[in-house]
VEXTI-960220 format. One record per residue: z, y, x negated of N, C-alpha, C in turn; residue in one letter. Coordinates in steps of 0.2 Angstrom, whole numbers, padded with zeros to 4 digits, always signed. Example, Ala and Ser with C-alpha at 12.3 -4.5 7.8 and 13.67 -1.06 7.14 Angstrom:
2
+0039-0028-0066+0039-0022-0062+0039-0016-0066a/+0035-0011-0064+0036-0005-0068+0039+0000-0064s/
END
This chain:
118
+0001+0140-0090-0001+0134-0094+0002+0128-0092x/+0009+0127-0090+0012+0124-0087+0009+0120-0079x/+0005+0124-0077+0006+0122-0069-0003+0119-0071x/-0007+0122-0075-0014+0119-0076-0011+0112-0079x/-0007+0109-0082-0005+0104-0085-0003+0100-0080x/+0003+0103-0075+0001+0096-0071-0001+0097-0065x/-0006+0101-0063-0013+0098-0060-0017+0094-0064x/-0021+0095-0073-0021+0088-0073-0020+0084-0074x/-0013+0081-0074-0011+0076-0075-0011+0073-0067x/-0010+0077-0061-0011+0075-0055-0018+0070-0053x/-0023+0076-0056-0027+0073-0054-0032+0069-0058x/-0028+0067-0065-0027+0060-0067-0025+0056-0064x/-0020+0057-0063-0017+0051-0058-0020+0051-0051x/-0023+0055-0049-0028+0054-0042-0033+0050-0044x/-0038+0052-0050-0043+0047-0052-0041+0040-0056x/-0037+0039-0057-0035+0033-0060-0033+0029-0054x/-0030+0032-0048-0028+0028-0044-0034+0024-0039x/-0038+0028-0038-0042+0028-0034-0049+0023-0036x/-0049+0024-0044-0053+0017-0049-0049+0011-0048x/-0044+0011-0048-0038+0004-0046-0040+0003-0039x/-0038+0003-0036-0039+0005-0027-0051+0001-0026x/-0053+0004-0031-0060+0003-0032-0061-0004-0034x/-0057-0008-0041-0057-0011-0044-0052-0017-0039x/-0048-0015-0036-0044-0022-0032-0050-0023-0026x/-0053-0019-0022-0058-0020-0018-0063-0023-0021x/-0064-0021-0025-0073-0027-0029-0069-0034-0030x/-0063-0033-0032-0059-0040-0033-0061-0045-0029x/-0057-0042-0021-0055-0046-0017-0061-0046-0013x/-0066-0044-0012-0072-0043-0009-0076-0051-0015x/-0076-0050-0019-0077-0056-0026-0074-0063-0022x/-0069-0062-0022-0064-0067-0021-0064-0071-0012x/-0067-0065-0009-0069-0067-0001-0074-0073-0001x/-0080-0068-0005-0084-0072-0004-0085-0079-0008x/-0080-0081-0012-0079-0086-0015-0078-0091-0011x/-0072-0088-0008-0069-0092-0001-0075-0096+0004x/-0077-0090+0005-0083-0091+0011-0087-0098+0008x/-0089-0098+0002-0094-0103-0002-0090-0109-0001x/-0081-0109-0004-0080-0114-0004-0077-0118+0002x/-0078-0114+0006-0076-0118+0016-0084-0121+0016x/-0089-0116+0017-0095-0120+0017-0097-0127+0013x/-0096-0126+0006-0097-0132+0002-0092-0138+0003x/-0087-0136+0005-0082-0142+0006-0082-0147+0012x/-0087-0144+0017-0086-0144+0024-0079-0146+0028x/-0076-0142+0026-0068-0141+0029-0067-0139+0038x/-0064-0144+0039-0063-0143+0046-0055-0143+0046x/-0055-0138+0051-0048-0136+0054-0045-0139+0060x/-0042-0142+0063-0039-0145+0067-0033-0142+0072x/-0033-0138+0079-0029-0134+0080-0025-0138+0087x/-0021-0139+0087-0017-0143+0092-0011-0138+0096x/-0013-0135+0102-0008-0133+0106-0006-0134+0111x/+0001-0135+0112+0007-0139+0116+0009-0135+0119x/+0010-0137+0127+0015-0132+0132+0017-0137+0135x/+0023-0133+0140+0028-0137+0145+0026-0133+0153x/+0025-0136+0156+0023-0132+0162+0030-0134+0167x/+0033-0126+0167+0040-0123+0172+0044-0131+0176x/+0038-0130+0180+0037-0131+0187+0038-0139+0187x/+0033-0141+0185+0033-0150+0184+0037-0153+0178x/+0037-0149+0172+0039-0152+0167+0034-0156+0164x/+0029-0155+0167+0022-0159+0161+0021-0156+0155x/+0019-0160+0150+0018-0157+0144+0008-0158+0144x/+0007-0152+0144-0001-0151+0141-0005-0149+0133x/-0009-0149+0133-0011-0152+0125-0017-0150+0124x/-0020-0145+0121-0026-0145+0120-0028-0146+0112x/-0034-0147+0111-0037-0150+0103-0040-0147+0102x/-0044-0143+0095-0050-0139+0095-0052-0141+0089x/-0055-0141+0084-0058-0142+0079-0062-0137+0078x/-0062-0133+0070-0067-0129+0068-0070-0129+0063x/-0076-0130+0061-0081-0130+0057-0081-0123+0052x/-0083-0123+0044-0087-0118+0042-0090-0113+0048x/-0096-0115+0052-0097-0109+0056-0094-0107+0060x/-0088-0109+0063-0084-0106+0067-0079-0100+0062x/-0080-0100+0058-0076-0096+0056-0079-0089+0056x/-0074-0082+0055-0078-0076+0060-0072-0074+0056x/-0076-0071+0047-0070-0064+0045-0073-0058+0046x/-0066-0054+0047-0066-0047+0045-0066-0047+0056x/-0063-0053+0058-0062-0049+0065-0054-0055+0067x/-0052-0054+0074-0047-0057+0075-0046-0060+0085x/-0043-0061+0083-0043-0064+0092-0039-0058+0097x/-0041-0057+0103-0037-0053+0106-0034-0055+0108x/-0026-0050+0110-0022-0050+0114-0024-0052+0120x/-0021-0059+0122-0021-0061+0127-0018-0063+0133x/-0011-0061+0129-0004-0062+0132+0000-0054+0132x/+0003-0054+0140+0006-0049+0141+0014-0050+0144x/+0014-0045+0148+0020-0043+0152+0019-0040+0157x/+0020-0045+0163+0018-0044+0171+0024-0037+0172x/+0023-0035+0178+0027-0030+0182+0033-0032+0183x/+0033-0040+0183+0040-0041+0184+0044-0047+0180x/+0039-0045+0174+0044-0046+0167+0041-0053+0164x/+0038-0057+0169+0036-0062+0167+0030-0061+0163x/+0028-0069+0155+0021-0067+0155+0016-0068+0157x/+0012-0065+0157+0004-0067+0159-0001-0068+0153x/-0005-0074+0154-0011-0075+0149-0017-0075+0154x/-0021-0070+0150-0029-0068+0155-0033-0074+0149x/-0036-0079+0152-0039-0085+0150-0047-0081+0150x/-0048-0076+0154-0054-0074+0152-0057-0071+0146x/-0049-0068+0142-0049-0065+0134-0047-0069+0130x/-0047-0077+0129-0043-0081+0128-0049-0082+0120x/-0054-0081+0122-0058-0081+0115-0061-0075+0113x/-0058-0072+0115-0063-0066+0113-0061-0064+0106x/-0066-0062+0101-0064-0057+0096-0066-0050+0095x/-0060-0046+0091-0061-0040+0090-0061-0040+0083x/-0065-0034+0080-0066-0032+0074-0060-0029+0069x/-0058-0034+0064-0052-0031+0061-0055-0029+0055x/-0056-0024+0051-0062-0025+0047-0056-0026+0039x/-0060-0026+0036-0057-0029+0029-0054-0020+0027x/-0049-0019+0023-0047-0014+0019-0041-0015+0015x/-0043-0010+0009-0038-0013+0002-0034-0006+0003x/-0027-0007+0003-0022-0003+0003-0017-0004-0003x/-0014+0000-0006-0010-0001-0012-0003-0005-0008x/-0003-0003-0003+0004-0006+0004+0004-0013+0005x/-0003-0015+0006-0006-0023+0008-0011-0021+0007x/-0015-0027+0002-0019-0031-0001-0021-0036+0006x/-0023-0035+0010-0023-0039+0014-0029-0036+0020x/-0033-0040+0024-0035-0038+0029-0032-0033+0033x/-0036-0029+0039-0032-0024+0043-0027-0029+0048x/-0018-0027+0047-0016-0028+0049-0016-0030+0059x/-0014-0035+0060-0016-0037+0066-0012-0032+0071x/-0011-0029+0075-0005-0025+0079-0005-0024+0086x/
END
C-alpha cells in the first residue's frame, strides 16, 4: 500500500512538473513573439561599434554595423570564430566571421533561457 502511494505521488509530481515545464514554454514562446512584434513596430536599430589595437603598429581600428528588425535572426547564434593557434597565439578565421549556427529555443527548469551558447 505504501509503495503504490508513492509512485503516485511520483508520478503526480512527474505530471505536474511537466504541465509547468508546458505552461512556462507557451509563456515564453507568447512573450518572444511579442518581442519580435515590438523590434518590428518600433523600428529599432542597433548600433555595434568594435575597437581593436593592432600589436605591431599600435593603430587603433574600428568598425560600425548597424542592424535593423530584419537583421535580427532568433533561435540561432554567431560561430566561434576565434581560436587558439599551435602556438598559443589567437586566430580569427574572418571567413566565419558571420556565419550563423542554430541554437534552437528550450525551456529548462535550470534556464529559462535560450540554448546555452558553449
Amino acid at each position: 500500500m505504501a509503495v503504490e502511494t508513492v509512485t503516485q505521488e511520483r508520478d503526480f509530481v512527474r505530471h505536474s512538473e511537466a504541465a509547468k515545464t508546458s505552461q512556462r514554454s507557451e509563456h515564453l514562446k507568447a512573450l518572444r513573439s511579442r518581442i519580435k512584434e515590438h523590434i518590428s513596430d518600433s523600428h529599432v536599430e542597433i548600433v555595434v561599434l568594435v575597437e581593436a589595437v593592432d600589436p605591431h603598429s599600435s593603430c587603433t581600428f574600428q568598425a560600425r554595423h548597424s542592424y535593423t528588425d530584419s537583421d535580427v535572426v532568433f533561435d540561432h547564434m554567431f560561430k566561434e570564430c576565434m581560436s587558439l593557434g599551435a602556438d598559443g597565439n589567437a586566430e580569427l578565421d574572418l571567413s566565419e566571421f558571420h556565419l550563423l549556427i542554430p541554437a534552437p529555443f528550450e525551456v529548462d527548469d535550470n534556464k529559462s533561457t535560450a540554448a546555452s551558447c558553449t
